[in-house]
NUKOL-780287 format. One record per residue (C-alpha): residue in one letter; residue number from 1; x, y, z. Coordinates in nm, 3 decimals, always signed. Example, Ala and Ser with C-alpha at 12.3 -4.5 7.8 and 13.67 -1.06 7.14 Angstrom:
2
<site><residu>a</residu><num>1</num><X>+1.230</X><Y>-0.450</Y><Z>+0.780</Z></site>
<site><residu>s</residu><num>2</num><X>+1.367</X><Y>-0.106</Y><Z>+0.714</Z></site>
//
This chain:
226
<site><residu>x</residu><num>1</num><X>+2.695</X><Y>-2.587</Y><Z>-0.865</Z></site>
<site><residu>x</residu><num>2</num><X>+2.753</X><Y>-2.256</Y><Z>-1.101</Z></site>
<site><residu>x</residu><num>3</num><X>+2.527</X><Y>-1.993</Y><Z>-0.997</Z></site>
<site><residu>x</residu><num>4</num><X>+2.406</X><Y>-1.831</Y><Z>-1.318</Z></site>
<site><residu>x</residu><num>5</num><X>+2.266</X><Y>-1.497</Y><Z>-1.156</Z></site>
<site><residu>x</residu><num>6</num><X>+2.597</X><Y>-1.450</Y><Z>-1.058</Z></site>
<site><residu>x</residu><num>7</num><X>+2.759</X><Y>-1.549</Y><Z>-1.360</Z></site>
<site><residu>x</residu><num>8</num><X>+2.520</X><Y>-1.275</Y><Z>-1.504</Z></site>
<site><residu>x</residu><num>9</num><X>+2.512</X><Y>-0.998</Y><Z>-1.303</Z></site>
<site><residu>x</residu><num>10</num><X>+2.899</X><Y>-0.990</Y><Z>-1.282</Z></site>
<site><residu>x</residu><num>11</num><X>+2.918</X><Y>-0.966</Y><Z>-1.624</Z></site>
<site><residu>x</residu><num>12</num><X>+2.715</X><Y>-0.671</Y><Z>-1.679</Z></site>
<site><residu>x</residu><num>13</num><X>+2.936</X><Y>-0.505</Y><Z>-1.413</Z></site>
<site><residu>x</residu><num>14</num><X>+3.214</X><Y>-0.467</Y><Z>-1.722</Z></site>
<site><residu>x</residu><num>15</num><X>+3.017</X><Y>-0.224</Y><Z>-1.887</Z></site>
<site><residu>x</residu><num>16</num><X>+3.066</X><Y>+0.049</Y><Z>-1.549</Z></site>
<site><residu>x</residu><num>17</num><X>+3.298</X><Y>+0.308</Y><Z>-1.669</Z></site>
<site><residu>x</residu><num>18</num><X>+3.444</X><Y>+0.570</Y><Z>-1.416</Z></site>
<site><residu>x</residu><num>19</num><X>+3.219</X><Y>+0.902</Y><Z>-1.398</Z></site>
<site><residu>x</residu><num>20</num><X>+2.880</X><Y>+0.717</Y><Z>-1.487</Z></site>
<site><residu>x</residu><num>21</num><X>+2.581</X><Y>+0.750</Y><Z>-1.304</Z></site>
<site><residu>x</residu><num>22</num><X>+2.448</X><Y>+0.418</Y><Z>-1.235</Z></site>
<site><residu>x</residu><num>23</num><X>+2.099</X><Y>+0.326</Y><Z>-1.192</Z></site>
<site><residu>x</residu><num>24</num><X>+2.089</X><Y>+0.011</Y><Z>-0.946</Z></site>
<site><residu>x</residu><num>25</num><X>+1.803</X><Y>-0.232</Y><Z>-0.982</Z></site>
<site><residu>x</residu><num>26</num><X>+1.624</X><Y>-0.480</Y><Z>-0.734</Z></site>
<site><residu>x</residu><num>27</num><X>+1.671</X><Y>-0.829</Y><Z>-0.693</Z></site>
<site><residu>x</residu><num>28</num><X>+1.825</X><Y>-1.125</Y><Z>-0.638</Z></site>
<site><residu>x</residu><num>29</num><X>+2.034</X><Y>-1.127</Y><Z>-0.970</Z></site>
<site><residu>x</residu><num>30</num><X>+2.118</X><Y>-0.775</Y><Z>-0.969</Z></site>
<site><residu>x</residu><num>31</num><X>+2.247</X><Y>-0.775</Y><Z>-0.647</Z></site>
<site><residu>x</residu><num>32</num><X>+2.565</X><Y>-0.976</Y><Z>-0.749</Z></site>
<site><residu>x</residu><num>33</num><X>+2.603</X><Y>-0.682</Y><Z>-1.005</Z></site>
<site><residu>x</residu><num>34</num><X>+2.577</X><Y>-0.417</Y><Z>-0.713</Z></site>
<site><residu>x</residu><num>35</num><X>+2.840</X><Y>-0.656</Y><Z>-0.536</Z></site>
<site><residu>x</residu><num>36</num><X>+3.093</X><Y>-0.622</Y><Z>-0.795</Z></site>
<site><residu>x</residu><num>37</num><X>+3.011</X><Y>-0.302</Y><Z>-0.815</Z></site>
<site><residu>x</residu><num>38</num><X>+3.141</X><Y>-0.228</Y><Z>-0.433</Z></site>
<site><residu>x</residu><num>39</num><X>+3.452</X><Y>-0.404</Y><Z>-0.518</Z></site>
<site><residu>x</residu><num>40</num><X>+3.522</X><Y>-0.156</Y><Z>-0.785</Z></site>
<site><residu>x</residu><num>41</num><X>+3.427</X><Y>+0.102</Y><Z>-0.623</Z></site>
<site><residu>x</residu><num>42</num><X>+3.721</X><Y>+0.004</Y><Z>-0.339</Z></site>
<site><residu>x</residu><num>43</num><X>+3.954</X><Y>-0.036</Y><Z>-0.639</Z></site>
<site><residu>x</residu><num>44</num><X>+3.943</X><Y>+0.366</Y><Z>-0.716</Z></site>
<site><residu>x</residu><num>45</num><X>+3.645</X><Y>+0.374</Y><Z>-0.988</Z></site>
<site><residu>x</residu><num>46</num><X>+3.398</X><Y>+0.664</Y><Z>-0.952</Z></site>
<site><residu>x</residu><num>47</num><X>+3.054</X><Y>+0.634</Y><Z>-0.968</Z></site>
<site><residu>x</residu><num>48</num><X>+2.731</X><Y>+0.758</Y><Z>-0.869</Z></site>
<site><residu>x</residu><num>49</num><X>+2.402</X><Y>+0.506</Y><Z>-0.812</Z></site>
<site><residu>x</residu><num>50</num><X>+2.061</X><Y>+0.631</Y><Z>-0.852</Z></site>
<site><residu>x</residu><num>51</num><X>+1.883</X><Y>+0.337</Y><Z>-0.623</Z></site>
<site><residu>x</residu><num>52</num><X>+1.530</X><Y>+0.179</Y><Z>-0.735</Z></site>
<site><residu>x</residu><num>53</num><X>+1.417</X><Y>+0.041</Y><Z>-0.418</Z></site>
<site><residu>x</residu><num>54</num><X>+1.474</X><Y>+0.069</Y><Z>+0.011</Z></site>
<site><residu>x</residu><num>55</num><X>+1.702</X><Y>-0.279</Y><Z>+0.016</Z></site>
<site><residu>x</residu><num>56</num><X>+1.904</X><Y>-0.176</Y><Z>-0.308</Z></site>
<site><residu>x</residu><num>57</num><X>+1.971</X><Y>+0.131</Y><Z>-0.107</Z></site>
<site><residu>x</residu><num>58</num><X>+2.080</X><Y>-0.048</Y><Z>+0.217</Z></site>
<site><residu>x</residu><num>59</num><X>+2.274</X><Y>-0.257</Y><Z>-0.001</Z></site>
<site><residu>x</residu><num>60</num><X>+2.433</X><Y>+0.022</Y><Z>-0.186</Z></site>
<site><residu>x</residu><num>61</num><X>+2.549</X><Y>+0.221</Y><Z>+0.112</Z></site>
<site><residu>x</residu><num>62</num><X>+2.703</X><Y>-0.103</Y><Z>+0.273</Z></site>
<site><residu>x</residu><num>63</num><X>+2.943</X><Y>-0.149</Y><Z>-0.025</Z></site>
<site><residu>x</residu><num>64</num><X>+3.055</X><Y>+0.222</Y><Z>-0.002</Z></site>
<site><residu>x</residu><num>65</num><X>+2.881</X><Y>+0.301</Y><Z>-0.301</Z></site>
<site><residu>x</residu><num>66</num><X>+2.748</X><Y>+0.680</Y><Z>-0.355</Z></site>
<site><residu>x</residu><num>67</num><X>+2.394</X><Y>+0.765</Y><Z>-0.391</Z></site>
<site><residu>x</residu><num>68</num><X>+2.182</X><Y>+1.037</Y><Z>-0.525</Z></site>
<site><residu>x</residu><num>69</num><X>+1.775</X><Y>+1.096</Y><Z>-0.531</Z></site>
<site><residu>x</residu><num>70</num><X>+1.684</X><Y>+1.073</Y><Z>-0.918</Z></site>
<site><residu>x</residu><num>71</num><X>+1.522</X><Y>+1.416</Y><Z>-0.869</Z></site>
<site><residu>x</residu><num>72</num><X>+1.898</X><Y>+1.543</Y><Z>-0.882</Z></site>
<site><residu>x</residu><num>73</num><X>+2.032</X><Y>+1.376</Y><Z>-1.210</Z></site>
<site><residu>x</residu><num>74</num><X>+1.928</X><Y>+1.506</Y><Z>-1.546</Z></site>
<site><residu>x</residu><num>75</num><X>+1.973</X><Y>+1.132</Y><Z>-1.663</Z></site>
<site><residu>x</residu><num>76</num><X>+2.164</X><Y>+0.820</Y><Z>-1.617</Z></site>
<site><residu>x</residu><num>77</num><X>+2.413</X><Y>+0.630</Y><Z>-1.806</Z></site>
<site><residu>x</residu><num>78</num><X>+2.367</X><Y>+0.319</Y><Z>-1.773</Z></site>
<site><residu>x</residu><num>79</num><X>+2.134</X><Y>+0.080</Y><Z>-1.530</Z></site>
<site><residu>x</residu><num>80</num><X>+2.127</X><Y>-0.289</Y><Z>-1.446</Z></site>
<site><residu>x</residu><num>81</num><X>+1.844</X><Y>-0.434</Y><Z>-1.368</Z></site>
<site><residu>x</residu><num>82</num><X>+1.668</X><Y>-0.771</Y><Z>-1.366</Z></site>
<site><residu>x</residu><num>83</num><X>+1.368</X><Y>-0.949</Y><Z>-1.486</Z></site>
<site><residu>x</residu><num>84</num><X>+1.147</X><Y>-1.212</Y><Z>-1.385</Z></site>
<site><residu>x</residu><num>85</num><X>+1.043</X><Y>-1.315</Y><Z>-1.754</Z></site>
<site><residu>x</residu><num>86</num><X>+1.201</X><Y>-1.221</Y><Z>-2.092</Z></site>
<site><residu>x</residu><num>87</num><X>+1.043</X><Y>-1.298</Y><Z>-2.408</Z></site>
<site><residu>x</residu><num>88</num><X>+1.202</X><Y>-1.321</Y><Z>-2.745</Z></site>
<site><residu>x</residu><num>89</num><X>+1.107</X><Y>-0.949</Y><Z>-2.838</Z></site>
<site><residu>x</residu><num>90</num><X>+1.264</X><Y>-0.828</Y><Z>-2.555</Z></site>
<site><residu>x</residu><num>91</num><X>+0.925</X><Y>-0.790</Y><Z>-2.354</Z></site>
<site><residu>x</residu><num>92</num><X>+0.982</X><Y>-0.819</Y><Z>-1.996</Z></site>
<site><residu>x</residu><num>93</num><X>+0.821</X><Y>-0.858</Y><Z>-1.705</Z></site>
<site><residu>x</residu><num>94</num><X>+0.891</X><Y>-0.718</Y><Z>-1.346</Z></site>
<site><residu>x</residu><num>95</num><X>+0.779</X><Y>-0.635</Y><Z>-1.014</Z></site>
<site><residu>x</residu><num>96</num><X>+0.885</X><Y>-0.977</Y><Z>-0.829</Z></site>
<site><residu>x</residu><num>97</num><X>+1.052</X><Y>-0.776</Y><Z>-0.607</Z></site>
<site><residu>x</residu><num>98</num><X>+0.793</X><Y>-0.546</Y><Z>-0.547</Z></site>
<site><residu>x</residu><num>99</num><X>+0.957</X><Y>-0.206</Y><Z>-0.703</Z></site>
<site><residu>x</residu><num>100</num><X>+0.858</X><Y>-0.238</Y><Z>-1.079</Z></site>
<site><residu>x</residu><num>101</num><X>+0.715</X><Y>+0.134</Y><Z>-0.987</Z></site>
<site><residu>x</residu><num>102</num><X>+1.045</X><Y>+0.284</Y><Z>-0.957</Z></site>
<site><residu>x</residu><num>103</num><X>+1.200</X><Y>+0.062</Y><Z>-1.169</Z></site>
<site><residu>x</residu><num>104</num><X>+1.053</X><Y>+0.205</Y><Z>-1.455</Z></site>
<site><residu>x</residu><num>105</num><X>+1.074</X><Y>+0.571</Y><Z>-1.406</Z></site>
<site><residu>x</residu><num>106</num><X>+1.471</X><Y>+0.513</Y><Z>-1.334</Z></site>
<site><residu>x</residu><num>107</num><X>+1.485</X><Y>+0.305</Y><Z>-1.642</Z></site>
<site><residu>x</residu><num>108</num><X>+1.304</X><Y>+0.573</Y><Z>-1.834</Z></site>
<site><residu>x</residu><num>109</num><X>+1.574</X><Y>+0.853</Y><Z>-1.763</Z></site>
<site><residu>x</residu><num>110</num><X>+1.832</X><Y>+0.587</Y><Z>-1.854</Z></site>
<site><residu>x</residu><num>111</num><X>+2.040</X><Y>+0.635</Y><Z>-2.182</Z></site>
<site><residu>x</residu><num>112</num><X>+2.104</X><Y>+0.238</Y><Z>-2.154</Z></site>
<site><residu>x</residu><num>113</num><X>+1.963</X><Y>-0.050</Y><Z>-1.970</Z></site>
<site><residu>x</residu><num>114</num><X>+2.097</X><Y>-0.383</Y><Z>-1.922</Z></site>
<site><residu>x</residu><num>115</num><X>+1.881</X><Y>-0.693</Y><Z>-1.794</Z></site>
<site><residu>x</residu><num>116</num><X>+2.040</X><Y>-0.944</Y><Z>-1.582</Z></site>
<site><residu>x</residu><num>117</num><X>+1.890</X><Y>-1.311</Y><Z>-1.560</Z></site>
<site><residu>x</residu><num>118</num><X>+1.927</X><Y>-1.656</Y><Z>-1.546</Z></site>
<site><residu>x</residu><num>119</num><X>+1.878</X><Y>-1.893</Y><Z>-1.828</Z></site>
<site><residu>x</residu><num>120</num><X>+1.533</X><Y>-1.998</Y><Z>-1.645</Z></site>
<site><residu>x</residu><num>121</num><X>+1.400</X><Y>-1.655</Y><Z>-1.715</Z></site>
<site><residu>x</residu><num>122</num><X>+1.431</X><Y>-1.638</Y><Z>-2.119</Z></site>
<site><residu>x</residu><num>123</num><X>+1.067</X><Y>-1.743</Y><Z>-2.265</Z></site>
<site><residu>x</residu><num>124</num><X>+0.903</X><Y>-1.810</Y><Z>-2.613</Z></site>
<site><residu>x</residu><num>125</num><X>+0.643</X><Y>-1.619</Y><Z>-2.472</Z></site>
<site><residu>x</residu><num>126</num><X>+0.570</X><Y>-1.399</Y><Z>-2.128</Z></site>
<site><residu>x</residu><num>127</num><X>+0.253</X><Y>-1.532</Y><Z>-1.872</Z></site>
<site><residu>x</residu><num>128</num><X>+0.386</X><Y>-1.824</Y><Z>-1.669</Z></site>
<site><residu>x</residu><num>129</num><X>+0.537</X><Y>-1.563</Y><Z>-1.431</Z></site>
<site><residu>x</residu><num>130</num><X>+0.258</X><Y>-1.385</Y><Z>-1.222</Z></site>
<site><residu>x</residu><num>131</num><X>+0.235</X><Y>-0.985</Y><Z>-1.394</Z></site>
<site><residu>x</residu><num>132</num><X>+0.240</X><Y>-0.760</Y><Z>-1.083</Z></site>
<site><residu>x</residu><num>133</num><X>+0.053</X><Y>-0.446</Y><Z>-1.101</Z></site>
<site><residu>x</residu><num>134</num><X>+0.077</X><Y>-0.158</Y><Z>-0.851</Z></site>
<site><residu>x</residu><num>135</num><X>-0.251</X><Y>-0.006</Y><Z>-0.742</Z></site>
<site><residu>x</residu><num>136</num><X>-0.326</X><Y>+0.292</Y><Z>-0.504</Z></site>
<site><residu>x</residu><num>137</num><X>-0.456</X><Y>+0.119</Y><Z>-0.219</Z></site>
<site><residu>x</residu><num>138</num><X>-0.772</X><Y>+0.380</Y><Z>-0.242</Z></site>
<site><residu>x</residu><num>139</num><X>-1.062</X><Y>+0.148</Y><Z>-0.442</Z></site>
<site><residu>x</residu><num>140</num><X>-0.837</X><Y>-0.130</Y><Z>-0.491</Z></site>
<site><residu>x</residu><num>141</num><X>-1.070</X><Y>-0.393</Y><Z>-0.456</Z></site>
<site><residu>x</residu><num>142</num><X>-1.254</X><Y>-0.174</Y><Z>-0.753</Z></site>
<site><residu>x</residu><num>143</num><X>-0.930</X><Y>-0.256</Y><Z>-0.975</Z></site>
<site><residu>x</residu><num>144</num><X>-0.966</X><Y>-0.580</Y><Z>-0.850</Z></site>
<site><residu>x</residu><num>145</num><X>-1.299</X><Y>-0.685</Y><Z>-0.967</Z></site>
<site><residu>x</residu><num>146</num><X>-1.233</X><Y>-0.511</Y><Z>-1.297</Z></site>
<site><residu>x</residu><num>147</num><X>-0.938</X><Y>-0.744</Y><Z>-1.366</Z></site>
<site><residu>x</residu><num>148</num><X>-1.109</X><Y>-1.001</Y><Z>-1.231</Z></site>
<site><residu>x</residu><num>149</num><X>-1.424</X><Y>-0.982</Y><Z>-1.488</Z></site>
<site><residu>x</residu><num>150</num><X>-1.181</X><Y>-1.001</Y><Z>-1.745</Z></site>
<site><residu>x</residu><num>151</num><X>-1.017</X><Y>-1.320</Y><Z>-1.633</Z></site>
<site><residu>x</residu><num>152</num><X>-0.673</X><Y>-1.248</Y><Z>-1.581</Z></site>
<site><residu>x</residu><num>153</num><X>-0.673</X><Y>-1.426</Y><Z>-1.192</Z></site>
<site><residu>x</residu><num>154</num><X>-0.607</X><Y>-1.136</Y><Z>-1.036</Z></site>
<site><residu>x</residu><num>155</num><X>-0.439</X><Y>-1.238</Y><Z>-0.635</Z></site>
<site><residu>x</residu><num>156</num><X>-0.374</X><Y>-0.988</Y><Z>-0.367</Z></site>
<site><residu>x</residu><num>157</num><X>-0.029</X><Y>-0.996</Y><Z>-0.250</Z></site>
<site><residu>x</residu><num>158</num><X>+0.008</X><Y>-1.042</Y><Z>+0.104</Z></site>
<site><residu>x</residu><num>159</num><X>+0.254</X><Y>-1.089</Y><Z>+0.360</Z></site>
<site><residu>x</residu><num>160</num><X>+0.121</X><Y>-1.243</Y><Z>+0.705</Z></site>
<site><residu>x</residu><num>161</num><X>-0.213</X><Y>-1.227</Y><Z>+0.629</Z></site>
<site><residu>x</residu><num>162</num><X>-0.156</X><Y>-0.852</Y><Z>+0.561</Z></site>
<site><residu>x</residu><num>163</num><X>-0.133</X><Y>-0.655</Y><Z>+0.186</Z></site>
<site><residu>x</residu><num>164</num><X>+0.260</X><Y>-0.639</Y><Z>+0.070</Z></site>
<site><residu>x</residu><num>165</num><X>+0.325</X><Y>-0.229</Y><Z>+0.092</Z></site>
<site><residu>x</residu><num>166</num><X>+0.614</X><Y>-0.170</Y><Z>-0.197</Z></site>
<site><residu>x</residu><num>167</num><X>+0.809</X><Y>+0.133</Y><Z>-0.088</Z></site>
<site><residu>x</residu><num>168</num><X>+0.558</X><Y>+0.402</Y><Z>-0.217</Z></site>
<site><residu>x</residu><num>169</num><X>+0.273</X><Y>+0.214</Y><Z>-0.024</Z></site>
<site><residu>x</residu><num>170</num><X>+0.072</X><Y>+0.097</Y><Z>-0.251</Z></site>
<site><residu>x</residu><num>171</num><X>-0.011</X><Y>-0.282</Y><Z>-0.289</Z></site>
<site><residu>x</residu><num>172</num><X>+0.011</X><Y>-0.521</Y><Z>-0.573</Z></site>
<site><residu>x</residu><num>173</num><X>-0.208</X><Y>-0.750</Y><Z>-0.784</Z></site>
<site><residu>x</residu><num>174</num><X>-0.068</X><Y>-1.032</Y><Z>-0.921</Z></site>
<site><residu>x</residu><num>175</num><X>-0.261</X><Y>-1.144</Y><Z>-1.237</Z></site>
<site><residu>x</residu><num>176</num><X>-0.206</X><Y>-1.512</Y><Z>-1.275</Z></site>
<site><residu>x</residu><num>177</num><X>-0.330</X><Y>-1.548</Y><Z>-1.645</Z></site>
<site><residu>x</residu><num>178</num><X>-0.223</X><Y>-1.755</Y><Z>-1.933</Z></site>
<site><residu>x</residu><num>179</num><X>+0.037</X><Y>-1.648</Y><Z>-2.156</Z></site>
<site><residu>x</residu><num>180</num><X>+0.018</X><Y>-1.328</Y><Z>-2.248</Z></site>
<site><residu>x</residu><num>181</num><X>-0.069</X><Y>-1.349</Y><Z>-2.605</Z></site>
<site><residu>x</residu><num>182</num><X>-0.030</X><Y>-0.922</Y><Z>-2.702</Z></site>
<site><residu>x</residu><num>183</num><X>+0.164</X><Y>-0.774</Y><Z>-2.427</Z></site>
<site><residu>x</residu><num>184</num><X>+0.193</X><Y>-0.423</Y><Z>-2.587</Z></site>
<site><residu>x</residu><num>185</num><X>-0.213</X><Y>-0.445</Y><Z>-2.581</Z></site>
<site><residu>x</residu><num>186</num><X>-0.253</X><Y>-0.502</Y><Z>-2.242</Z></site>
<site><residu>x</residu><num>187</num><X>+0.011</X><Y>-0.289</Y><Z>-2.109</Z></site>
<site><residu>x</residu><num>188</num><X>-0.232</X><Y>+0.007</Y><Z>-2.308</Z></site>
<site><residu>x</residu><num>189</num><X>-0.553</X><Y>-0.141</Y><Z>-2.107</Z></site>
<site><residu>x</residu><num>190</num><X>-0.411</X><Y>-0.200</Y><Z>-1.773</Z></site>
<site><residu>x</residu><num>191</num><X>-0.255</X><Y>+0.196</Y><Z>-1.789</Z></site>
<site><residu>x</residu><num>192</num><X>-0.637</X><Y>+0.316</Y><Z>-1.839</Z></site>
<site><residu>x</residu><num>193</num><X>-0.742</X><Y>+0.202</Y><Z>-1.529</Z></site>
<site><residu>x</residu><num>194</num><X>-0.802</X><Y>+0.437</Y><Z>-1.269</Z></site>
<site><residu>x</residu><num>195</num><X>-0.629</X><Y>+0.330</Y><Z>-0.941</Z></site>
<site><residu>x</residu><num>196</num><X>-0.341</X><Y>+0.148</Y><Z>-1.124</Z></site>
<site><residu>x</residu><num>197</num><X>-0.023</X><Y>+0.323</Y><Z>-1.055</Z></site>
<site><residu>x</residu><num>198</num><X>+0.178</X><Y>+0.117</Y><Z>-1.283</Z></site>
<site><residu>x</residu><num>199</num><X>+0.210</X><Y>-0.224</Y><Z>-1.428</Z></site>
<site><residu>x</residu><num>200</num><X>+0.503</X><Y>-0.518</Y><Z>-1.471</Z></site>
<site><residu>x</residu><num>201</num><X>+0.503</X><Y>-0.521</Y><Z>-1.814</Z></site>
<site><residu>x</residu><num>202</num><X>+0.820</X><Y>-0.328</Y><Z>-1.951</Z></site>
<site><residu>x</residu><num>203</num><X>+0.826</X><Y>-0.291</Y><Z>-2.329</Z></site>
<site><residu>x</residu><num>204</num><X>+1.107</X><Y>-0.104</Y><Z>-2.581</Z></site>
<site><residu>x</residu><num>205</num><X>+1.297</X><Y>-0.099</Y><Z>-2.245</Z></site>
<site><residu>x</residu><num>206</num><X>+1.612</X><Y>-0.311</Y><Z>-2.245</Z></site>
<site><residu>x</residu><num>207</num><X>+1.931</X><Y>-0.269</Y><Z>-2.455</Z></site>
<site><residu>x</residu><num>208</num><X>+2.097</X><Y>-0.576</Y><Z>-2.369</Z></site>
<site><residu>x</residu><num>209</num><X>+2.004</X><Y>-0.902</Y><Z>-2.188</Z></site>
<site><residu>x</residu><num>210</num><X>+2.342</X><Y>-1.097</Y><Z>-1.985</Z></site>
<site><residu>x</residu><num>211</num><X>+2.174</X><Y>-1.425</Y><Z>-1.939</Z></site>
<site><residu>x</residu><num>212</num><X>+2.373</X><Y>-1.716</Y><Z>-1.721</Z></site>
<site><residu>x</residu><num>213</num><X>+2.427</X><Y>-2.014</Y><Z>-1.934</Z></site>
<site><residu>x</residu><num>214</num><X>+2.622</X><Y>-2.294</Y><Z>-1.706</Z></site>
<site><residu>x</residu><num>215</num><X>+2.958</X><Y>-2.079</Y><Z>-1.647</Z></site>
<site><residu>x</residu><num>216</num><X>+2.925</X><Y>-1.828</Y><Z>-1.914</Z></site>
<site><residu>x</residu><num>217</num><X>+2.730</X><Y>-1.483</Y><Z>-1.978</Z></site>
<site><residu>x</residu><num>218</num><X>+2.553</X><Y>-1.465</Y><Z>-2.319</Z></site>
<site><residu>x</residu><num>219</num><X>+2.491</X><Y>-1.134</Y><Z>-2.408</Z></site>
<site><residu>x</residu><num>220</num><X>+2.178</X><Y>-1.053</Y><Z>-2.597</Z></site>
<site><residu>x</residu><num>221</num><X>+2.107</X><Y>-0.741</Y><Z>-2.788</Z></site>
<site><residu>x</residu><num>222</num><X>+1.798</X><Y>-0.542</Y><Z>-2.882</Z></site>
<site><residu>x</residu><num>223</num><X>+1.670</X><Y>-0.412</Y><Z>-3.197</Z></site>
<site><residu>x</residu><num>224</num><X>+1.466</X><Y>-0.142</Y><Z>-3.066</Z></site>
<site><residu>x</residu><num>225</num><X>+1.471</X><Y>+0.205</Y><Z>-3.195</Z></site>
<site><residu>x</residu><num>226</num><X>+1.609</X><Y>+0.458</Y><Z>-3.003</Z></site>
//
């Protein structure tokens, strides 16, 4: 059976050139690019990762890859990442994995970013997908009752019974709404909430999507202004 993750997130490996810094997303997809990565890296290419999360890091450092804090980078070159949902203005939404948080400050000091995903992930429109949002655990259950009023099914998440920590330990809401109708609205509500840290909703943020279709890589390119 083709894997299409992998089918993706080997492709976007081809756009490493020696000498870039690399910002290194989290998940399942973007692990296969990390992978390749390694292998080039045991080839004789140079590079230097700037990691978004505690298991890209393990994962990083097994393959032999170099890391740096992104305190000690001006910017990056280029990062891979991947999505859970991507809609057809380039819209995304992340945080599956728990890490949207640092996934969008490293994809903020990025000069390009390239989404990784399977064909399942491309949407007409984002909101099937659960939209995470990181909140300080301090009044939480304030946050939640706000997004609650406003009907977006807002759910804990939870691990054995206990709130998932992401790595800056804070927890996450999952809003299980319909589809989200005007994105770039609610990204501007949710960031006036006191006690969110930071939402899933990433707009203006990719440069290219590699989706897996069967045994081939479709590239996808934004029209975004830079």
């Amino acid at each position: 059976m083709v894997n299409e993750k992998q089918v993706a997130g080997e492709k976007a490996a081809e756009f490493i050139q020696n000498g870039m810094i690399v910002g290194l997303g989290t998940g399942s997809t973007v692990d296969y690019s990390i992978r390749r990565i390694g292998e080039l890296v045991h080839e004789g290419i140079h590079i230097t990762g700037v990691a978004t999360s505690k298991s890209t890091t393990e994962l990083a450092k097994s393959l032999g890859i170099e890391l740096v804090s992104i305190n000690d980078v001006a910017r990056i070159d280029l990062t891979i990442d991947g999505a859970d949902e991507v809609d057809e203005d380039f819209y995304g939404t992340k945080g599956g994995g728990g890490a949207l948080f640092f996934e969008k400050i490293v994809a903020n000091a990025s000069n390009k970013v390239i989404w990784v995903v399977d064909s399942t992930k491309m949407v007409k429109r984002l909101g099937k997908f659960p939209l995470p949002v990181e909140v300080s655990p301090f009044g939480y259950k304030q946050v939640y009752r706000q997004l609650k009023s406003e009907g977006l099914g807002p759910v804990l998440r939870s691990i054995n019974g206990q709130p998932f920590l992401t790595d800056s330990n804070n927890y996450i809401i999952d809003l299980h709404s319909a589809q989200l109708d005007d994105p770039m609205k609610l990204a501007g509500w949710l960031k006036e909430i006191p006690g969110i840290v930071e939402h899933g909703l990433f707009i203006n943020c990719a440069d290219q999507v590699i989706v897996g279709r069967g045994h081939s890589a479709e590239i996808i390119y934004s029209d975004k202004i830079d």
